[in-house]
C-alpha positions in Angstrom: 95.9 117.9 75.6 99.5 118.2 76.7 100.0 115.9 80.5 102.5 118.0 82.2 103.6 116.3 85.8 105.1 118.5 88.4 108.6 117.7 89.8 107.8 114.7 92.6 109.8 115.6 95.2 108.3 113.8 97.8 107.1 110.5 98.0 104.4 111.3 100.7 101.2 113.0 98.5 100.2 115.3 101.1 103.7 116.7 101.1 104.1 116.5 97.7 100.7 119.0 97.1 102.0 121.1 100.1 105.5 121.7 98.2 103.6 122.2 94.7 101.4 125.1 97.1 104.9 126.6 98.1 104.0 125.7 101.3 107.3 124.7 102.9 107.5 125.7 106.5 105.6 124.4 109.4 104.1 127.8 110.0 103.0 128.2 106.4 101.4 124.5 106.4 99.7 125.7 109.7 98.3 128.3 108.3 96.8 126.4 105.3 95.2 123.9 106.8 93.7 126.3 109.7 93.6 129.7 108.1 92.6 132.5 110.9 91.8 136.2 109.5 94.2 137.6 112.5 97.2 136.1 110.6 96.9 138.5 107.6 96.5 141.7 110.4 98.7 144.1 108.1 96.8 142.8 104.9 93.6 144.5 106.9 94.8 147.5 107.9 94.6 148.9 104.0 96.0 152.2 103.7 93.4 155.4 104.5 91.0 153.5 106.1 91.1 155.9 109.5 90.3 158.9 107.0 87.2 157.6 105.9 86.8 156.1 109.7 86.2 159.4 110.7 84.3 161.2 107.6 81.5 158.2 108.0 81.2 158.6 112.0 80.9 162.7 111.2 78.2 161.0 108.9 76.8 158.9 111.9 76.7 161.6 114.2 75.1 164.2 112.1 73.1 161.7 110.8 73.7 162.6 107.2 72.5 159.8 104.6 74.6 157.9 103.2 74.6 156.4 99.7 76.2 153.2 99.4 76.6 151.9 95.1 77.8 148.9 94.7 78.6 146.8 91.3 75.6 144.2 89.8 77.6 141.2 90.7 78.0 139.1 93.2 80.8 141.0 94.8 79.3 144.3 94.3 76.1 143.0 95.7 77.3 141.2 98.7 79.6 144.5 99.5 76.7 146.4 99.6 75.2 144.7 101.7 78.1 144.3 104.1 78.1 148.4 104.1 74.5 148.9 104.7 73.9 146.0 107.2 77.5 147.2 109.3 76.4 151.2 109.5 72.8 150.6 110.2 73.7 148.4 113.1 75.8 151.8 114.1 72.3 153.9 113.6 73.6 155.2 110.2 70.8 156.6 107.4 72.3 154.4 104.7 70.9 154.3 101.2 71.9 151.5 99.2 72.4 151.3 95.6 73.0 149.1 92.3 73.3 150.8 89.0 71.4 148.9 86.1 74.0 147.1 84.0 72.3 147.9 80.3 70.7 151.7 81.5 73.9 152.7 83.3 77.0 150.7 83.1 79.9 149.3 85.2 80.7 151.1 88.3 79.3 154.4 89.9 77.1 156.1 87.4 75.8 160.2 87.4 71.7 158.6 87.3 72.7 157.1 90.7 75.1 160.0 91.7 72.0 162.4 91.1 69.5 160.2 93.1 71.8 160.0 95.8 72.0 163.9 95.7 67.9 164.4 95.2 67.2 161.7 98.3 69.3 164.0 100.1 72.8 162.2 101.0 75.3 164.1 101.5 78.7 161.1 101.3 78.8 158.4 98.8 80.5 154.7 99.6 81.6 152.8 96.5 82.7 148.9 96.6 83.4 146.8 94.3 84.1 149.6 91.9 85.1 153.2 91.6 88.9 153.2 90.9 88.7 153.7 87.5 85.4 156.0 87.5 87.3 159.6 86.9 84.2 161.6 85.5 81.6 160.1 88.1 84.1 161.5 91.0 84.4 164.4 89.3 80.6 164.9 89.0 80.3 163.4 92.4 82.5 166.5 93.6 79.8 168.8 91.4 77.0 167.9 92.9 79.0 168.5 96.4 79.0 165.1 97.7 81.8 163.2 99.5 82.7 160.3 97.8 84.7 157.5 99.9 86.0 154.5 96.8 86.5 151.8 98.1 87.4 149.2 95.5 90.1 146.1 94.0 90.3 146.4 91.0 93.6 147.0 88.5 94.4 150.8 89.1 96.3 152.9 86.8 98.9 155.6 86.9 96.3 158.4 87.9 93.6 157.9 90.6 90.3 159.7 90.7 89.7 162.6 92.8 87.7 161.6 95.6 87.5 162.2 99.3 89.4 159.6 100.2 90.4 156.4 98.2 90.5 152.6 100.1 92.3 150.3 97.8 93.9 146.3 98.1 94.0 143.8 94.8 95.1 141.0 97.6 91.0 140.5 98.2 87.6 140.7 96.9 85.5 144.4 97.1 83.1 142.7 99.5 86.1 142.3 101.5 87.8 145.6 101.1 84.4 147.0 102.3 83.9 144.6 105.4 87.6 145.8 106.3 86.0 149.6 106.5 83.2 148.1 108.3 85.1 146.5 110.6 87.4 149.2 111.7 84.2 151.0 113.0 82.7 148.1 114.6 83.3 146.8 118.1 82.0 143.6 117.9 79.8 141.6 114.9 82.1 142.0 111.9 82.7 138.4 112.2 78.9 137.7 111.6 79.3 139.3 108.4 82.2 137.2 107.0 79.1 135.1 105.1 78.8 137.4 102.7 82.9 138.0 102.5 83.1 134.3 101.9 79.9 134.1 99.1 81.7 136.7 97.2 85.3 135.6 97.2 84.4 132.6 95.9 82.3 134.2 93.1 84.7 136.8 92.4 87.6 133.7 92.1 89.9 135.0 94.2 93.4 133.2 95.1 92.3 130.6 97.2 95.4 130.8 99.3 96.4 133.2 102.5 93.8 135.7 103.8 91.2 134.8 100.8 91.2 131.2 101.8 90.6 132.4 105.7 88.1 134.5 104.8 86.6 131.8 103.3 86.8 129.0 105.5 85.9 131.3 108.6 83.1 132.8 106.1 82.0 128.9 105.6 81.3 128.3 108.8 79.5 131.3 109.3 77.3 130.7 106.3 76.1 127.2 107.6 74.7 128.4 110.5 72.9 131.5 108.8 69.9 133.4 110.4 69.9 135.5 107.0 66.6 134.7 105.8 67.6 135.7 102.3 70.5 133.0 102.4 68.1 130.7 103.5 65.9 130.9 101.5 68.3 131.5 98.2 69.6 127.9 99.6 66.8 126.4 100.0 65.5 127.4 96.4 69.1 125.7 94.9 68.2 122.5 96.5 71.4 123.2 98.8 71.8 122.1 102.0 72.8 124.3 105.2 75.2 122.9 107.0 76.8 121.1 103.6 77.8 124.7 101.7 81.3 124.6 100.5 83.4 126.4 97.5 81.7 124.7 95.3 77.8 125.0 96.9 78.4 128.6 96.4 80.0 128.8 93.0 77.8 126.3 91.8 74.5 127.2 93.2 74.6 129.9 95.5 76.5 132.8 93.1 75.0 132.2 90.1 71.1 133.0 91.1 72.4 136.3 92.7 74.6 137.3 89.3 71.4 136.3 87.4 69.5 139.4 88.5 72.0 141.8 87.8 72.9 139.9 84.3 69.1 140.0 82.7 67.1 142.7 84.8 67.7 144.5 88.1 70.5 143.6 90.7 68.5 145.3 93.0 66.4 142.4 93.9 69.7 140.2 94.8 70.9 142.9 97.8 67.0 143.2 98.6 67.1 139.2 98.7 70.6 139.4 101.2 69.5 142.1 103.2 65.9 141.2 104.0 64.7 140.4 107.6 60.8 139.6 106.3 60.6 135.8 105.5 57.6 136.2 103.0 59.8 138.9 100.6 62.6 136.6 101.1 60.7 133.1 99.6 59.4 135.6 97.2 62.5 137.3 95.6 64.5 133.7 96.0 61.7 132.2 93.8 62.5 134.9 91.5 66.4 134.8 91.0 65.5 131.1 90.6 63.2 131.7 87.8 66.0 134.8 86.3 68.8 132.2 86.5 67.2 129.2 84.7 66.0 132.0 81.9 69.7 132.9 81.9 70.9 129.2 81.2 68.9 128.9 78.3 69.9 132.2 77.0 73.6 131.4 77.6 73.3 128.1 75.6 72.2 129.4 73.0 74.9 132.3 73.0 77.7 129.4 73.4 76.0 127.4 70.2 76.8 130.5 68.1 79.8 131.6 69.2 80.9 127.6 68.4 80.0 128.7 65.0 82.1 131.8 65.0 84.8 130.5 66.2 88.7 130.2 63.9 90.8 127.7 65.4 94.2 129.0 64.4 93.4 132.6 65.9 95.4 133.2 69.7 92.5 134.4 70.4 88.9 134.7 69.7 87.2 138.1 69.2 83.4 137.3 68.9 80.3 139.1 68.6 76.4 138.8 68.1 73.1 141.3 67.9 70.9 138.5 69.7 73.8 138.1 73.0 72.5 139.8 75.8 74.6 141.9 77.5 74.4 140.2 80.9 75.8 136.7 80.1 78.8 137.9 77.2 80.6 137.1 80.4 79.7 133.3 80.9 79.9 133.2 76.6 83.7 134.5 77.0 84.2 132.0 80.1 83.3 128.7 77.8 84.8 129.9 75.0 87.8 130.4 76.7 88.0 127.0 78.3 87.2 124.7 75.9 89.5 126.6 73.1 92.6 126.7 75.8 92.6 130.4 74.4 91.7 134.1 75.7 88.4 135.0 74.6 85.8 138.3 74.0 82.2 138.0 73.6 80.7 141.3 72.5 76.6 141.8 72.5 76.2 144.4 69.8 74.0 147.6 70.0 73.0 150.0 67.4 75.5 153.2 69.2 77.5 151.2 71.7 78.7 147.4 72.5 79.6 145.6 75.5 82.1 143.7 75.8 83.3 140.8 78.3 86.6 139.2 78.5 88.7 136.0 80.0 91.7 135.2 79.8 94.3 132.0 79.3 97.7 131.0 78.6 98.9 133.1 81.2 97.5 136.7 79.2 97.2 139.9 81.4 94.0 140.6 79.8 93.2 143.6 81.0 97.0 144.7 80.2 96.4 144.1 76.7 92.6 145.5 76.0 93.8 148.6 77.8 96.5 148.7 74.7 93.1 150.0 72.8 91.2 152.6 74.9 91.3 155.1 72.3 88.9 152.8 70.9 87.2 152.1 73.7 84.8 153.9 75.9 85.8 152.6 79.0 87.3 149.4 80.4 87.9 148.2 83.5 88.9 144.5 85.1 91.8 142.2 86.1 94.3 140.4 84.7 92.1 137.3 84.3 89.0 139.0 83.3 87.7 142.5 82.2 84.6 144.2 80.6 84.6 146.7 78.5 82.1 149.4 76.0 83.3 150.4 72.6 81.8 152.2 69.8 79.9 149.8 67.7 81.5 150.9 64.4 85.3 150.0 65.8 84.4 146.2 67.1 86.6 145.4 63.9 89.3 147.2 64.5 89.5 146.1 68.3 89.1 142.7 67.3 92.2 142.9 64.5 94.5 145.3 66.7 94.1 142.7 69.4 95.2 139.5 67.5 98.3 141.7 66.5 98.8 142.5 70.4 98.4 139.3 71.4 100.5 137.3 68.5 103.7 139.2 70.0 102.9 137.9 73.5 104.2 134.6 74.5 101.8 132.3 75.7 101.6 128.7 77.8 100.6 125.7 75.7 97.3 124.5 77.2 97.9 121.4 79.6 96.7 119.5 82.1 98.6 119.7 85.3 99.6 116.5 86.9 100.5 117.2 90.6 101.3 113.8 91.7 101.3 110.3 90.3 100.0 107.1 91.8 99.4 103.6 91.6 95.9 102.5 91.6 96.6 100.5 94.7 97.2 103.6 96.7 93.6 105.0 96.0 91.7 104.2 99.5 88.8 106.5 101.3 91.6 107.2 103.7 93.6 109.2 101.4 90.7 111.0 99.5 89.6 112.1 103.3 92.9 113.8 103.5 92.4 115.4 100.4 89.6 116.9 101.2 91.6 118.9 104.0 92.6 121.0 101.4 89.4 122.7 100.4 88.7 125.3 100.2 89.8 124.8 96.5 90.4 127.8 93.8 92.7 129.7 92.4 96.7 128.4 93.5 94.5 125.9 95.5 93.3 123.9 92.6 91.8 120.3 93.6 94.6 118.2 92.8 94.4 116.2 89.4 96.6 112.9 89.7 97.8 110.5 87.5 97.9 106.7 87.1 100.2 104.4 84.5 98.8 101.5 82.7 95.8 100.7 84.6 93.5 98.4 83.4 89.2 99.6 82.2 86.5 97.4 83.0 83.2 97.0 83.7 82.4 100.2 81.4 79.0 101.7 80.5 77.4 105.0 79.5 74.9 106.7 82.0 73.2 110.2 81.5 71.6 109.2 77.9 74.9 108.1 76.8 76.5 111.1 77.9 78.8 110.0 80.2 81.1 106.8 80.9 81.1 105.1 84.3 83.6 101.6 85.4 86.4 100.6 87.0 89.8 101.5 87.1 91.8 98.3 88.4 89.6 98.0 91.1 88.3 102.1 92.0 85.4 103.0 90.6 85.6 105.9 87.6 83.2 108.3 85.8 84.8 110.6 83.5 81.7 113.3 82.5 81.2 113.7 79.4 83.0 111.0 77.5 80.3 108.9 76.7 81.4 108.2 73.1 84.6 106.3 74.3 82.5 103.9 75.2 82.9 102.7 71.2 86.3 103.3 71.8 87.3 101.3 74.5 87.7 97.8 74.6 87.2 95.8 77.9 90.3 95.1 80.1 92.3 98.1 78.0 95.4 99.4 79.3 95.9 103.3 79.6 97.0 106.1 81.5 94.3 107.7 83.4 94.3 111.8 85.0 91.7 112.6 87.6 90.8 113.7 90.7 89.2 112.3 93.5 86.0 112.3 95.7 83.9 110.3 98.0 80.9 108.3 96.4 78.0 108.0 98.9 75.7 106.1 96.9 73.9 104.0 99.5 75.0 105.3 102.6 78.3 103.5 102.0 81.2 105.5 101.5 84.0 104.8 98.8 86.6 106.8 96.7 85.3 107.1 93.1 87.8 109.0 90.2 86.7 111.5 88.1 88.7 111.0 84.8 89.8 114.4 83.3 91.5 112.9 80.5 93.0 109.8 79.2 95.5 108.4 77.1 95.6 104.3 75.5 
């Protein structure tokens, strides 16, 4: 792997990551380190919001039911919930709603469109989808309902014809809907920020500007939850309220609510948010634990064969199975992707119609370049990082060869690991890795910050984890660098090499003391 090291231009670290962040003025360095949602004010205030203001308090007032659809992910789910738990605090009828990703697809579908119509609701609320969905508007407009999109995805030149479209890529769905939601509440929209922050963080948005306030604000409304669902959901990943960051949520929080929607109904993940009855909460929590270890074990074995499929010379990797589910292609894409350094599609295969899931790398518009093929395709929809997509089984080879031809003329990054700072091992202190941690939230443009140290000397060195993994010192700092158990044959005793990592507090023993986690390494 190719070590490329920023420009130092500062010898004080802190600066030095503030200047790598763009982050140059005093105002903008405010603003990082204590993000406020009332900063971004113009960023809220997305463009028809008062239109569909006044359509959903005409829906209020008449009280007319209203059918809220969201997507089966994490973002889709915790936007529906945001919807139904804001109107119904107004007195709204609200109906909510997840189509079921293999029987009905991405974004709104006609089977939900007609239920919402038999049940009796007369204006439809997307999130998390919708800008993209031409015929559903279309046959929402058929069946004479009102159909407010709200949505943040990629758009394209045309729009569908609804009653009135809300639309922002600079956030999540989830938060494109609490902005709705908050225009018509007077007070409480900050009490739903929990479910903004959950799914910013699963849906990896920038973690910089409004995203990273509605995630720190959304943090500390999420460790002092009353939600019974969230408790429980917590409580179930072994987490600890009070202790949830970024990485609590992408880690163990988001992936039990995407496991419902990936292998059965996403149905039971909103039921699980919304809940107010402790007993249905332990219940469906016990459940998306059960779904999501089922959902490991199927995506391991997914991986394994795609390792088999894969051709190392190709730009990028066009795979596809009979035995992948259609639920975790996603997650098959997502390894793929990162441990080749190169975009990659996982396609589960069906007799009529496949589905597709893509991620990208190298700096690829993704979405850009599959949406090069939609003749071919029978309907796509995503961002630049990441899409998903159904095609007609018979043209999988096609897709797959006009594809390396689209993306052989692109020019693409050489996969590297970015340095943003170097340092001697003598600088490493619990101090400095304290002031580190000011900078989480981490994500996207926020990435925790790998450093670098010259000829450092390895001692002490063993493998934990069955071998797995390598643990020592580096000069005098304690290392473990995951997964790199076999240098342990490697590596002689008192070596000198260069060392990447980041850094993090080890506990062990209720004493605290930095410890690195080696990235990569070179003798």
């Amino acid at each position: 792997m190719i070590w490329k090291t920023l420009p130092q231009k500062n010898k004080d670290l802190i600066e030095q990551l503030l200047i790598n962040r763009g982050l140059n003025t005093a105002l903008q360095k405010e603003r990082f380190f204590n993000p406020k949602i009332e900063d971004f004010k113009k960023d809220l205030e997305i463009k028809n919001i008062n239109i569909a203001k006044k359509r959903i308090l005409k829906a209020i007032k008449k009280q007319e039911l209203i059918f809220v659809s969201g997507d089966y992910d994490v973002d889709g789910i915790c936007g529906a919930a945001v919807l139904y738990l804001g109107l119904t605090s107004l007195g709204a009828k609200v109906l909510p709603y997840i189509p079921h990703r293999e029987k009905e697809g991405y974004g709104l579908s006609k089977i939900g469109l007609e239920q919402a119509k038999e049940k009796g609701a007369s204006l439809v609320i997307s999130v998390d989808c919708g800008i993209v969905d031409f015929e559903e508007a279309e046959y929402a407009k058929k069946l004479g309902l009102d159909l407010i999109i709200t949505d943040h995805h990629q758009t394209l030149a045309k729009k569908p014809e609804a009653f009135i479209i809300i639309h922002s890529t600079k956030m999540c769905g989830t938060a494109v809907g609490w902005c709705l939601v908050k225009s018509l509440l007077k007070e409480g929209s900050d009490e739903l920020l929990d479910l903004v922050a959950i799914a910013t963080v699963a849906d990896m948005m920038p973690m910089m500007g409004l995203n990273r306030a509605f995630v720190t604000q959304g943090l500390v409304k999420l460790n002092k939850t009353k939600r019974v669902g969230l408790l429980e959901l917590a409580s179930d990943a072994g987490v600890e309220l009070g202790k949830i960051g970024a990485y609590e949520i992408g880690h163990y929080l988001a992936p039990r609510l995407n496991a419902a929607g990936r292998l059965e109904s996403a149905m039971d993940a909103l039921r699980l948010v919304c809940t107010k009855d402790r007993a249905k909460a332990q219940a469906l929590a016990k459940k998306l634990g059960s779904i999501n270890t089922q959902r490991k074990e199927l995506t391991l074995k997914a991986i394994e064969t795609a390792k088999l499929k894969i051709i190392e010379e190709k730009k990028i990797h066009v795979l596809w199975d009979e035995t992948w589910n259609p639920g975790i292609v996603g997650l098959v894409a997502g390894r793929v992707s990162e441990e080749t350094g190169k975009p990659a599609i996982a396609i589960s295969v069906g007799s009529e119609f496949s589905k597709g899931s893509a991620r990208s790398a190298n700096g690829l518009n993704i979405i850009e370049v599959i949406r090069q093929c939609s003749d071919i395709l029978v309907a796509v929809g995503g961002h630049p990082g990441a899409a998903g997509f159904t095609i007609h089984t018979s043209k999988i080879v096609e897709f797959q060869k006009r594809l390396e031809v689209l993306v052989d003329g692109k020019e693409t990054k050489k996969r590297s690991l970015v340095i943003e700072a170097k340092l001697s091992s003598g600088e490493i202190n619990l101090d400095l890795v304290k002031r580190l941690e000011e900078f989480e939230p981490f994500g996207i443009d926020n990435p925790k910050p790998i450093l670098a140290s010259d000829k450092v000397r390895l001692t002490d060195l063993k493998t934990v984890g069955s071998g797995k993994h390598l643990k020592g010192k580096v000069d005098n700092v304690d290392f473990i660098a995951f997964g790199k158990g076999d240098l342990k044959e490697i590596l002689q005793e008192g070596i000198l090499v260069n060392v990447a990592y980041d850094l993090e507090i080890d506990s062990f023993g209720n004493v605290e003391k930095p410890q690195l986690i080696i990235k990569d390494l070179q003798l």
